[in-house]
C-alpha beads as a LAMMPS data file, in Angstrom:
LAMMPS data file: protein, C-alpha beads

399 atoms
398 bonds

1 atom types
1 bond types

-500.0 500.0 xlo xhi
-500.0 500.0 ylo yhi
-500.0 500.0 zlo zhi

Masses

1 110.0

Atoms # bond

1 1 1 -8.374 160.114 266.923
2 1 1 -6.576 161.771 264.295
3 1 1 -2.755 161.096 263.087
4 1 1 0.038 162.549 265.137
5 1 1 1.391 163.562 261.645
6 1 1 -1.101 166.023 261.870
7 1 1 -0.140 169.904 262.026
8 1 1 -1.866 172.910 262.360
9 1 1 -0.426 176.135 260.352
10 1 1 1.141 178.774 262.263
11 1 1 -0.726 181.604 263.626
12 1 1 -0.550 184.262 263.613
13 1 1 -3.114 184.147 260.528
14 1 1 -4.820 186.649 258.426
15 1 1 -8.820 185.571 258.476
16 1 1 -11.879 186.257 256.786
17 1 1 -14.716 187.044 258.041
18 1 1 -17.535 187.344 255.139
19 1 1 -21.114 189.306 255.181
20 1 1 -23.732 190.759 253.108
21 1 1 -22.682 193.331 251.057
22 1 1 -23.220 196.700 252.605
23 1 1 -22.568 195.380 256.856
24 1 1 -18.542 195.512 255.687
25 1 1 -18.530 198.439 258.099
26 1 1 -20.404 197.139 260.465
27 1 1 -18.829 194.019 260.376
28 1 1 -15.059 195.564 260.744
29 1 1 -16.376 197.579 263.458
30 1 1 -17.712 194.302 265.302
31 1 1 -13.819 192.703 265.038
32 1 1 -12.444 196.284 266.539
33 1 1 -14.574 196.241 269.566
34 1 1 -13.753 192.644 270.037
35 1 1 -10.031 193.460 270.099
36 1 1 -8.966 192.682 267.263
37 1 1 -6.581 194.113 265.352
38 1 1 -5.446 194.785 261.739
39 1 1 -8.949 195.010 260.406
40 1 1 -9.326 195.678 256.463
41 1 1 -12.892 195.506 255.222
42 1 1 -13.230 194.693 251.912
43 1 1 -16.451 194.009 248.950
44 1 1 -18.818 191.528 251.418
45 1 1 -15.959 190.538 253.968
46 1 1 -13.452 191.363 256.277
47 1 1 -9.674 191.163 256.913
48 1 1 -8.588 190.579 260.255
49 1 1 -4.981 189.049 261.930
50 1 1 -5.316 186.515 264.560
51 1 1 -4.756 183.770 265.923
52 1 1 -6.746 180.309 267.656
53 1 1 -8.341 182.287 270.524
54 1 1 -8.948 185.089 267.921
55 1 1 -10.963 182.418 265.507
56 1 1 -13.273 181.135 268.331
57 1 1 -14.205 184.573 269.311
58 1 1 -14.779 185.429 266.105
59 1 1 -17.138 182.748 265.718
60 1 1 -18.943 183.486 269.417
61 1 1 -19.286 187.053 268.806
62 1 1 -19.638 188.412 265.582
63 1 1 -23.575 189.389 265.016
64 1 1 -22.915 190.004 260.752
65 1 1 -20.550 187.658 259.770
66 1 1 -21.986 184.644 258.010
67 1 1 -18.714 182.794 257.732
68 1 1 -14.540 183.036 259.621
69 1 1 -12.175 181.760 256.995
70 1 1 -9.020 180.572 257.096
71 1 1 -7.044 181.358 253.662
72 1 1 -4.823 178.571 252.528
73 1 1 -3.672 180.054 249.268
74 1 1 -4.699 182.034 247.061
75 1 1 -3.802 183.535 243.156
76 1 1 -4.617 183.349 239.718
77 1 1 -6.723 180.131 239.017
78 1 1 -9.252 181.088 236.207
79 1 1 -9.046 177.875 234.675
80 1 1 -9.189 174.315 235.499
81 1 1 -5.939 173.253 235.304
82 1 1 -5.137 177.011 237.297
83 1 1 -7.446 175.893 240.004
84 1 1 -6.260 172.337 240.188
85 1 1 -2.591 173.036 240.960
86 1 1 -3.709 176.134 243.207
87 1 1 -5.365 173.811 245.590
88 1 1 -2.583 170.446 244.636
89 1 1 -0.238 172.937 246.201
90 1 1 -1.363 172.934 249.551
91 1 1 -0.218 170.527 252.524
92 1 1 -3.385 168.854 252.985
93 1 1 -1.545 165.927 254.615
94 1 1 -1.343 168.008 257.262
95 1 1 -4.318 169.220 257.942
96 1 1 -6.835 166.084 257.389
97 1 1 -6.345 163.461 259.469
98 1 1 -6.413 159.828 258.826
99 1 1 -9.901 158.435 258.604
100 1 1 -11.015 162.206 258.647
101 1 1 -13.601 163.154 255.860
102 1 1 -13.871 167.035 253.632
103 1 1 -16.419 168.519 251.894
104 1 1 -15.579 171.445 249.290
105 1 1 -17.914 174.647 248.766
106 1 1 -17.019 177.506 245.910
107 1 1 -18.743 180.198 245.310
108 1 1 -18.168 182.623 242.638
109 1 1 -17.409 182.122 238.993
110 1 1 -14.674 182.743 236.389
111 1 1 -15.031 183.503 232.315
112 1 1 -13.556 179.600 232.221
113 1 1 -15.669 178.150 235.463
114 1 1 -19.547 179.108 235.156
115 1 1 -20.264 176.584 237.644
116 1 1 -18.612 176.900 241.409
117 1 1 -20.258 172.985 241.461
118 1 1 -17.937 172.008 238.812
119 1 1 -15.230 173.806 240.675
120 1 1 -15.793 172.623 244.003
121 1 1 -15.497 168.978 242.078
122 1 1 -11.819 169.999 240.688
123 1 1 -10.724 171.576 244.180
124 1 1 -11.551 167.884 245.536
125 1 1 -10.051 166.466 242.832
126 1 1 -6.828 168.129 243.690
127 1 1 -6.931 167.195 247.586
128 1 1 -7.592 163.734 246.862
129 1 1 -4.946 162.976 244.878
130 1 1 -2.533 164.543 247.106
131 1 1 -3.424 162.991 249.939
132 1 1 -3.540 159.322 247.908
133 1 1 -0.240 160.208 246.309
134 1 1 1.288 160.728 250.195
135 1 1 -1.132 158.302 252.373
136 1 1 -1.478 155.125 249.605
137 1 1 -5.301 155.847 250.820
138 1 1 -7.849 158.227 250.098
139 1 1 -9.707 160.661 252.205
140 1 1 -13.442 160.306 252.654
141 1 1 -15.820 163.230 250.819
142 1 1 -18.965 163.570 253.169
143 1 1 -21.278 166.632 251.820
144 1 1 -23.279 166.232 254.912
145 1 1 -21.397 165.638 257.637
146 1 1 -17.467 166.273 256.977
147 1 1 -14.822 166.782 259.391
148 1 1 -12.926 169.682 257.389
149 1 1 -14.580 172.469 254.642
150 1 1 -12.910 173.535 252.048
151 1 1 -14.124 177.141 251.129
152 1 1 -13.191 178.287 247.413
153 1 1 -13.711 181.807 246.117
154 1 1 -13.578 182.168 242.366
155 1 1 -12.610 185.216 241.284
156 1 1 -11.322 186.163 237.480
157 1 1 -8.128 188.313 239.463
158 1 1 -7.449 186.287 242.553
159 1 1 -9.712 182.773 243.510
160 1 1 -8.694 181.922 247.254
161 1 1 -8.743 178.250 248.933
162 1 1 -10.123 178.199 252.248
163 1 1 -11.192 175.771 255.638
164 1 1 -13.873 177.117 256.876
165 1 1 -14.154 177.634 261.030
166 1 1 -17.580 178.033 261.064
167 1 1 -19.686 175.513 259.040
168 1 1 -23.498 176.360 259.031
169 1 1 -23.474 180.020 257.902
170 1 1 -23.626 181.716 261.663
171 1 1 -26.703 183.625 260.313
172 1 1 -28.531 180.144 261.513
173 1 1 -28.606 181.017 264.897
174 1 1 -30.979 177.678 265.848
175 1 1 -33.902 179.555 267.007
176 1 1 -35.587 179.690 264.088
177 1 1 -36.940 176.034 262.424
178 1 1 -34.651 175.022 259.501
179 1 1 -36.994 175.671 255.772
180 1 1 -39.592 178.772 257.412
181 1 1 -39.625 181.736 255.006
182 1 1 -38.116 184.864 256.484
183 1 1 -37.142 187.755 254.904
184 1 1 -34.564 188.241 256.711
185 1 1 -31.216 186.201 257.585
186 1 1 -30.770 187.090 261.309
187 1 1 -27.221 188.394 260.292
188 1 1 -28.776 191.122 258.404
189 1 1 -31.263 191.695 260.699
190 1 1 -28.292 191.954 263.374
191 1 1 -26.667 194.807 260.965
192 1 1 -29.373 196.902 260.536
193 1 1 -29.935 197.545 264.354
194 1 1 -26.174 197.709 264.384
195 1 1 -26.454 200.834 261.432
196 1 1 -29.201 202.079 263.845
197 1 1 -26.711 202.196 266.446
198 1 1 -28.806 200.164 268.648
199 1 1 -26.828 199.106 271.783
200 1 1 -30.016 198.486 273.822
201 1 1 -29.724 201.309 275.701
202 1 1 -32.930 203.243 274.349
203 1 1 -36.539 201.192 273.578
204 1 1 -37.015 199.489 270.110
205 1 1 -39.791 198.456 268.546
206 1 1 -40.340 196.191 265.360
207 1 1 -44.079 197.145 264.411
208 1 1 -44.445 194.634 261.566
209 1 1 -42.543 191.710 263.341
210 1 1 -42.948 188.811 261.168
211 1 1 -41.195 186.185 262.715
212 1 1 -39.465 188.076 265.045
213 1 1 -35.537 188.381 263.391
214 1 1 -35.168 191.849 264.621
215 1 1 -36.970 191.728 267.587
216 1 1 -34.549 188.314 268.902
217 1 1 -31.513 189.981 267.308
218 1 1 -32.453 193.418 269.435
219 1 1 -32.799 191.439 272.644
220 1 1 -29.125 189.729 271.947
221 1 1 -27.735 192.690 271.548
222 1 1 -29.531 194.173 274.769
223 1 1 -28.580 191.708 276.531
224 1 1 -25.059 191.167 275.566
225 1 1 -25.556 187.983 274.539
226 1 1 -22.753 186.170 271.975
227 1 1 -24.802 184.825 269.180
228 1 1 -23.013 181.807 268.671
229 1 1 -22.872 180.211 272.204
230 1 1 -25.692 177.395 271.310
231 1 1 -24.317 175.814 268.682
232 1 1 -21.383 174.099 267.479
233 1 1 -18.701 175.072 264.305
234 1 1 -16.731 173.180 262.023
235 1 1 -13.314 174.102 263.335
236 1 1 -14.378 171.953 266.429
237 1 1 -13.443 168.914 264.164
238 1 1 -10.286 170.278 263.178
239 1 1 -7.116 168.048 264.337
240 1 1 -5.610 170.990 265.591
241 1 1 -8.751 171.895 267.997
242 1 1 -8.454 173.215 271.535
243 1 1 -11.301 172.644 273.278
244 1 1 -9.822 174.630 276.272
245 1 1 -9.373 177.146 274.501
246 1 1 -13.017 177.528 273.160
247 1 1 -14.437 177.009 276.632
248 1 1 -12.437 179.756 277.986
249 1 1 -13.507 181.905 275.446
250 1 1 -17.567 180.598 275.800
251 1 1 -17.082 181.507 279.694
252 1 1 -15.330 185.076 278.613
253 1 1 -18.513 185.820 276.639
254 1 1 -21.368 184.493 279.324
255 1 1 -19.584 187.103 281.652
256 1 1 -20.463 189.861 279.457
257 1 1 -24.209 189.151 279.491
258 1 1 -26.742 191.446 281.204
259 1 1 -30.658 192.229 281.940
260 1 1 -31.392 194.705 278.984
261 1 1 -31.566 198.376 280.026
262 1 1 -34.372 199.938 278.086
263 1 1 -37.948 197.744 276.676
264 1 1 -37.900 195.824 273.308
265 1 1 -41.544 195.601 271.912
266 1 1 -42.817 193.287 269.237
267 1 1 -46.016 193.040 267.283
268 1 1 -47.963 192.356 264.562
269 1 1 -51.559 192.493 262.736
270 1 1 -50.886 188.422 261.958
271 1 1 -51.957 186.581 264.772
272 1 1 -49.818 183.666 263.294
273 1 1 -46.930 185.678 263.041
274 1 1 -47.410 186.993 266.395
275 1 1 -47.285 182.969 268.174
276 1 1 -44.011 182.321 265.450
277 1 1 -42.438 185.321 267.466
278 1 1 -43.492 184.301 270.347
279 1 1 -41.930 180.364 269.857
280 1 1 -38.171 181.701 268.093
281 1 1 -37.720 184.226 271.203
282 1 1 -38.436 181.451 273.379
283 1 1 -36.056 179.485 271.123
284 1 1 -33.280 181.723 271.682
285 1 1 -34.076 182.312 275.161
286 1 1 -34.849 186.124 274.928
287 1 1 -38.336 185.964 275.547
288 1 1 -38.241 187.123 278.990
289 1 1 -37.175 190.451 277.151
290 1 1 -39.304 191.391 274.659
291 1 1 -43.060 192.298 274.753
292 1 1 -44.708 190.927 272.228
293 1 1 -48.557 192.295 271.253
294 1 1 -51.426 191.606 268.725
295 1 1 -51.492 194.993 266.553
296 1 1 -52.234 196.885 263.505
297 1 1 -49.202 199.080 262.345
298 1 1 -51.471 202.197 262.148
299 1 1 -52.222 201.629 266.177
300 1 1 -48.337 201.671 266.784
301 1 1 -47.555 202.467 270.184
302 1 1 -43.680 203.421 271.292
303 1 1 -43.016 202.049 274.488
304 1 1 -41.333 205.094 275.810
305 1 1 -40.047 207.955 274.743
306 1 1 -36.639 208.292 272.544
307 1 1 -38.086 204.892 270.719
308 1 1 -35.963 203.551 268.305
309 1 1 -38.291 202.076 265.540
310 1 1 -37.058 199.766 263.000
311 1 1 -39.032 197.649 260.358
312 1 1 -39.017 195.747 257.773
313 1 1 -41.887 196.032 255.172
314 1 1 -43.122 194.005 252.701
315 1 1 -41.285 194.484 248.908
316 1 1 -43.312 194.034 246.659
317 1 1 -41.011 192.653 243.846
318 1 1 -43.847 190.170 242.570
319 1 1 -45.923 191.422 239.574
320 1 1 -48.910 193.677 240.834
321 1 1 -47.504 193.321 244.101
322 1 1 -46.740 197.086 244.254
323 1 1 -49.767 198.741 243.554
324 1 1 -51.706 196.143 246.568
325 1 1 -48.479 197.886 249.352
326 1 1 -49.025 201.160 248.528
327 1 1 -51.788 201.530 251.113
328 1 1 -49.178 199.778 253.660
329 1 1 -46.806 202.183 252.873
330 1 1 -49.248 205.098 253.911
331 1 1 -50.569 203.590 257.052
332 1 1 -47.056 203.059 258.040
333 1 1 -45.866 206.692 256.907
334 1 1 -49.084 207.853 258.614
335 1 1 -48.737 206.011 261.974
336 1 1 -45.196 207.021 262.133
337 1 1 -46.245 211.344 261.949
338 1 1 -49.288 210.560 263.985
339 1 1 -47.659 208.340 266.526
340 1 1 -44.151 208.384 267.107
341 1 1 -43.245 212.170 267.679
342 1 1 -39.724 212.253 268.910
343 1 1 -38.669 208.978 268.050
344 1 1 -36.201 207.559 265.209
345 1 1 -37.376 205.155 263.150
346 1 1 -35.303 203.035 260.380
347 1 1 -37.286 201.157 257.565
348 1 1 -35.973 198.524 255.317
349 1 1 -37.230 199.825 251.497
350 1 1 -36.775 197.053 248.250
351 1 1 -38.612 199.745 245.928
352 1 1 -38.097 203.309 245.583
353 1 1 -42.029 204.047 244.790
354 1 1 -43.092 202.248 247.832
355 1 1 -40.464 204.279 249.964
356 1 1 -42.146 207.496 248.278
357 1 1 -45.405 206.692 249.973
358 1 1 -44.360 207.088 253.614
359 1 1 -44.331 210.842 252.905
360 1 1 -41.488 211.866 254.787
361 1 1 -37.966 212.670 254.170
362 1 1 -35.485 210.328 255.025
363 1 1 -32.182 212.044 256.829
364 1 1 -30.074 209.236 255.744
365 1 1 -30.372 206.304 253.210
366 1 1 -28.033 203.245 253.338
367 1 1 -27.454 200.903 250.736
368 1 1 -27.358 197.477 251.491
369 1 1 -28.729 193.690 249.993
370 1 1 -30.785 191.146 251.498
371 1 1 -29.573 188.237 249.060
372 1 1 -29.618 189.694 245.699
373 1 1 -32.412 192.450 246.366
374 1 1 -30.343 195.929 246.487
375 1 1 -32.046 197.710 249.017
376 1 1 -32.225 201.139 251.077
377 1 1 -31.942 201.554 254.575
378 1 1 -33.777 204.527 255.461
379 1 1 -33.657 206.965 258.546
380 1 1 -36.321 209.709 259.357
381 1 1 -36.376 211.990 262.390
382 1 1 -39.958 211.958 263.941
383 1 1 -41.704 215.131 264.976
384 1 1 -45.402 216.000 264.980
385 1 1 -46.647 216.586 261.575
386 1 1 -49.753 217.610 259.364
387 1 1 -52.295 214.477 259.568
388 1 1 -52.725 212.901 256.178
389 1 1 -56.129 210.484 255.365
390 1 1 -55.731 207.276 256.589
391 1 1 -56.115 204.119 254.563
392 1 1 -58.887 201.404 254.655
393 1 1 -58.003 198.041 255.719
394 1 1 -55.889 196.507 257.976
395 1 1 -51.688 197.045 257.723
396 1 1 -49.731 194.131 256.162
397 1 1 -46.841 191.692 258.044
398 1 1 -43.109 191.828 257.382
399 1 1 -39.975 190.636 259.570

Bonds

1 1 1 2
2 1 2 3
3 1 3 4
4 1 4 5
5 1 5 6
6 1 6 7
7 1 7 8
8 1 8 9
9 1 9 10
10 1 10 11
11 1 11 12
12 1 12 13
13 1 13 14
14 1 14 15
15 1 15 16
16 1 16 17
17 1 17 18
18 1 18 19
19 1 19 20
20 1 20 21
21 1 21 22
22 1 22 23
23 1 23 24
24 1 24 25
25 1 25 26
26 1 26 27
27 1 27 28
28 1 28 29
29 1 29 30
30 1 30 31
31 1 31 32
32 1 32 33
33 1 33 34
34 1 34 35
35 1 35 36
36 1 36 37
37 1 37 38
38 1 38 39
39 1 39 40
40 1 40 41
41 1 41 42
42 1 42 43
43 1 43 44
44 1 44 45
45 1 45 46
46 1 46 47
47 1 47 48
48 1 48 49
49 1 49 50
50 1 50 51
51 1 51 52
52 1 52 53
53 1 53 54
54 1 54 55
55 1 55 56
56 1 56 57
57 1 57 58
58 1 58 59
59 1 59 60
60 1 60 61
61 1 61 62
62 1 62 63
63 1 63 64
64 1 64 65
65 1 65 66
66 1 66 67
67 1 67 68
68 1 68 69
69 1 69 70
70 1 70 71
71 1 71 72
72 1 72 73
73 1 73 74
74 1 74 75
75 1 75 76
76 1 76 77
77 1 77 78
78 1 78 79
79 1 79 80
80 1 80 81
81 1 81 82
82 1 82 83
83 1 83 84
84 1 84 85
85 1 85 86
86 1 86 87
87 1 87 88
88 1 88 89
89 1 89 90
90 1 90 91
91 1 91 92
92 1 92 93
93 1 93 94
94 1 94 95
95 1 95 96
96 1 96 97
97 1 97 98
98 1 98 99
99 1 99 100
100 1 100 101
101 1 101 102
102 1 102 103
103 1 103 104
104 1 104 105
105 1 105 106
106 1 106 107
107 1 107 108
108 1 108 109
109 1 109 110
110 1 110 111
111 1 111 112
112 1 112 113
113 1 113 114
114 1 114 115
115 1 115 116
116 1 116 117
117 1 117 118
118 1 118 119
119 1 119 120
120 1 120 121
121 1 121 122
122 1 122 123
123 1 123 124
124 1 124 125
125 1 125 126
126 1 126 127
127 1 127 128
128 1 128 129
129 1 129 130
130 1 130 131
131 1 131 132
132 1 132 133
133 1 133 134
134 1 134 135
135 1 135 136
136 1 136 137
137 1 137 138
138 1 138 139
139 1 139 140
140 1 140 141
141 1 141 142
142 1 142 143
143 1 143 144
144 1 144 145
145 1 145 146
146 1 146 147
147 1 147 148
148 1 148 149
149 1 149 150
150 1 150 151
151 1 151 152
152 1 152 153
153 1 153 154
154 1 154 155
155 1 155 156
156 1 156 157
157 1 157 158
158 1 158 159
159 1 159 160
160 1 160 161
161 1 161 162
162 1 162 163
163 1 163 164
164 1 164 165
165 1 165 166
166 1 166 167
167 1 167 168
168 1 168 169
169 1 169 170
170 1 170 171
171 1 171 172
172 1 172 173
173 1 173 174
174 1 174 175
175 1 175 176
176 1 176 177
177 1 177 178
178 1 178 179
179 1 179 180
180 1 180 181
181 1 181 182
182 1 182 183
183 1 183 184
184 1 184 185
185 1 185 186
186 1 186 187
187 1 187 188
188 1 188 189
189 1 189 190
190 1 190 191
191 1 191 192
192 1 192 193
193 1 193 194
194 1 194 195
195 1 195 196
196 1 196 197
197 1 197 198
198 1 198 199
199 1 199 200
200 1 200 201
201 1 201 202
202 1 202 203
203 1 203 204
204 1 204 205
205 1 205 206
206 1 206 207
207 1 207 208
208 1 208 209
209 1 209 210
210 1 210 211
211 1 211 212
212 1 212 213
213 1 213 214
214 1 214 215
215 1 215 216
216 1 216 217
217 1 217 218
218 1 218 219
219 1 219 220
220 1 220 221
221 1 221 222
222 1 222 223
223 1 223 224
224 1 224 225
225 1 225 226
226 1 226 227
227 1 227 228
228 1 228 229
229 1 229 230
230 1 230 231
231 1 231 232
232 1 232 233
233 1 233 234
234 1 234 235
235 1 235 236
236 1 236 237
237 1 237 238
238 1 238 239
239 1 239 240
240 1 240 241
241 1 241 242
242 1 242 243
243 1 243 244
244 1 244 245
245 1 245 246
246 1 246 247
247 1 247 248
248 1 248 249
249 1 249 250
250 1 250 251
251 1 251 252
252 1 252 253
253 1 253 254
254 1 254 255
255 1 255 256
256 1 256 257
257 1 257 258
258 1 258 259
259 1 259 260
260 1 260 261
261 1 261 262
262 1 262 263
263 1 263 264
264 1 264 265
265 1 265 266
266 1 266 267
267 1 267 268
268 1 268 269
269 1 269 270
270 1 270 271
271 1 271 272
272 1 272 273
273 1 273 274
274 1 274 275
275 1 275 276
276 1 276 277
277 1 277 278
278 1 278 279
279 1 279 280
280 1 280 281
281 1 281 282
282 1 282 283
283 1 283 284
284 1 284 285
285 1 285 286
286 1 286 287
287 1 287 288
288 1 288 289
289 1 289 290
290 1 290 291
291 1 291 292
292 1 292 293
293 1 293 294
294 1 294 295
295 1 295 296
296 1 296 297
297 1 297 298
298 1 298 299
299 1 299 300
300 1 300 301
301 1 301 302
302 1 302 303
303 1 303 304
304 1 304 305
305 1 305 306
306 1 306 307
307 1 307 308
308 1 308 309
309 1 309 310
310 1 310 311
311 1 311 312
312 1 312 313
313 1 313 314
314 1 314 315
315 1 315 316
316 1 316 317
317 1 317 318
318 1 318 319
319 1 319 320
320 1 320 321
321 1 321 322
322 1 322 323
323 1 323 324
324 1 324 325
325 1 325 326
326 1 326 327
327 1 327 328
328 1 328 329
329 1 329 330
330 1 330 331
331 1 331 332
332 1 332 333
333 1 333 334
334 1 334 335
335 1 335 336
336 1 336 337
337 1 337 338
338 1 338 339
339 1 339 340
340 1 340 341
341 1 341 342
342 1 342 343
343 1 343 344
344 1 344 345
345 1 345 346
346 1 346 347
347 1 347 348
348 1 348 349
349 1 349 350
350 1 350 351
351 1 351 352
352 1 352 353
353 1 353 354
354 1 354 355
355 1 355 356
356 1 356 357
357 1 357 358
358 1 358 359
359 1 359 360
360 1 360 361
361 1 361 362
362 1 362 363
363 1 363 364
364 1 364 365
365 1 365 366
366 1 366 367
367 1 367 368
368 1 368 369
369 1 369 370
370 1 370 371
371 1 371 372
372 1 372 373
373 1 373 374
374 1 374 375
375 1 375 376
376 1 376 377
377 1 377 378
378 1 378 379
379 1 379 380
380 1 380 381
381 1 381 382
382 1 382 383
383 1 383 384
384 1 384 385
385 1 385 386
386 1 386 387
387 1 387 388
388 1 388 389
389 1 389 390
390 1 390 391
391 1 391 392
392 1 392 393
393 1 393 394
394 1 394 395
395 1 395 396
396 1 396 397
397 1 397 398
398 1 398 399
């Protein structure tokens, strides 16, 4: 049990919720509809004012967000002796309890600290000693496994200290197995259909499913269903934890949960791909929702009319890799005039000369990054079209 001298800082607070750059939007957006208030996006996160109850929902709800922080302190701390006094400043006596282990994560960098590793070592540094100075003992540092995380953002104007609420980024939903290659986070995958304005109300379709990221984040946003309900986060382990609290709010978001009004459809040339689908739906128990099918993008088949079509193609960033998706590119463009009159569909672009080879005219492009690939997110309005010649072989796999 933790020490009684334990206390927890007085809400109400102003958190942090961060997210790939270009989903601020979405993200803020995601915090309003929850109820909550005084929401200020920023450059890859999000301002918000709340409190306990606030934090867990947060955490339950939020489809973009990779991480809820809660600031500690924050100013000018470019240096090491800066950042060591920054984070020597805070209470940490009352926020680790006795026997209670950290960890300490910083990301970003500063003229003076290249290395967030090296600064993550001086922001432990600086709790350690505090807590020895106060306690006669020192707390435990467990990487792996630790009771509180530190967060530290170094920035050359303004490097904030952080505990983070959430531990595993929530883009690691648990359906998908730990070390697959996707190329998508299922955060990002959760934002595009959210720039789409999918609500589940009209059918989707992922032709080029890969794994099945959009097609599992479709059906739990169909189906209402808070992303975060299977799994656990680090402010569980805080001392000042109410596990009433986050049970009320874990029954507040089952209630919301439906049967999803419109179909979800799935598929994929790769018969592999297809079965890896297949196991993550049934992973994050959507699978009763989605159809999922054997097929080549140029056979693409909206399941009803009003389809909203989103994909995400293969980049080609690798050397040569361009010239090989170029036929991809026009089987896709080509299924999409031949196929899908009336629909909307979105596509995820990494390179401009690939997105020229659809052959149609986007009505709206939106910038945004998977990791560090700057990337366009790009609408086109379907109608019936002059047939173009269609490509040999068979149409490539994406997520």
């Amino acid at each position: 049990m933790p020490s009684t001298e334990v206390r927890a800082p007085q809400p109400p607070w102003r958190l942090v919720a961060t997210c790939s750059r270009g989903l601020e939007a979405v993200l803020a957006e995601e915090l309003r509809s929850l109820g909550i208030g005084s929401v200020e996006a920023g450059r890859g996160s999000v301002r918000f004012t709340g409190d306990l109850h606030v934090l867990y929902r947060a955490n339950l709800a939020l489809r973009t967000a990779i991480r809820v922080l809660l600031p500690l302190a924050s100013g000018p701390a470019g240096d090491r002796d800066s950042l060591y006094g920054l984070a020597a400043g805070i209470g940490w006596e009352s926020l680790i309890g006795a026997g209670q282990s950290l960890a300490v994560e910083a990301v970003g960098r500063t003229p003076e600290l290249p290395h967030s590793g090296f600064a993550a070592l001086v922001v432990k540094d600086a709790i350690v000693d505090r807590i020895r100075a106060r306690r006669r003992r020192r707390p435990n540092v467990d990487r792996a496994d630790p009771d509180l995380r530190v967060h530290v953002h170094l920035d050359p104007g303004e490097t904030a200290i952080s505990l983070d609420s959430s531990g595993e980024p929530l883009s690691r939903r648990g359906y998908r197995l730990q070390g697959a290659e996707a190329p998508l986070t299922e955060t990002l995958a959760a934002g595009l259909l959210l720039l789409a304005d999918y609500d589940g109300a009209r059918p989707l379709l992922d032709p080029m499913c890969g794994s099945g990221t959009l097609a599992a984040e479709a059906a739990l946003i169909a189906s209402r269903t808070a992303p975060g309900l299977e799994r656990a986060f680090a402010a569980e382990r805080w001392p000042f934890h109410d596990p009433a609290l986050l049970e009320d709010e874990k029954r507040r978001a089952r209630g919301l949960s439906r049967t999803p009004p419109a179909v979800i459809a799935a598929s994929d040339v790769d018969a592999k791909m297809v079965a890896t689908t297949t196991r993550n739906l049934r992973r994050a128990r959507q699978l009763r929702f989605v159809s999922i099918d054997r097929a080549d993008v140029r056979d693409l088949k909206p399941p009803g009319p009003d389809t909203l079509i989103v994909a995400n193609p293969p980049y080609g960033h690798r050397l040569g890799e361009l010239e090989e998706l170029r036929p991809l590119y026009r089987a896709l463009g080509d299924a999409l005039k031949q196929r899908a009159a009336g629909c909307t569909a979105w596509l995820l672009v990494g390179a401009r000369e690939l997105a020229n080879e659809i052959g149609l005219k986007a009505s709206r492009r939106i910038v945004v990054f998977n990791g560090p690939i700057e990337c366009r997110f790009l609408r086109y309005d379907l109608y019936a079209g002059s047939r173009r010649k269609q490509p040999t072989g068979k149409a490539g796999t994406s997520d």
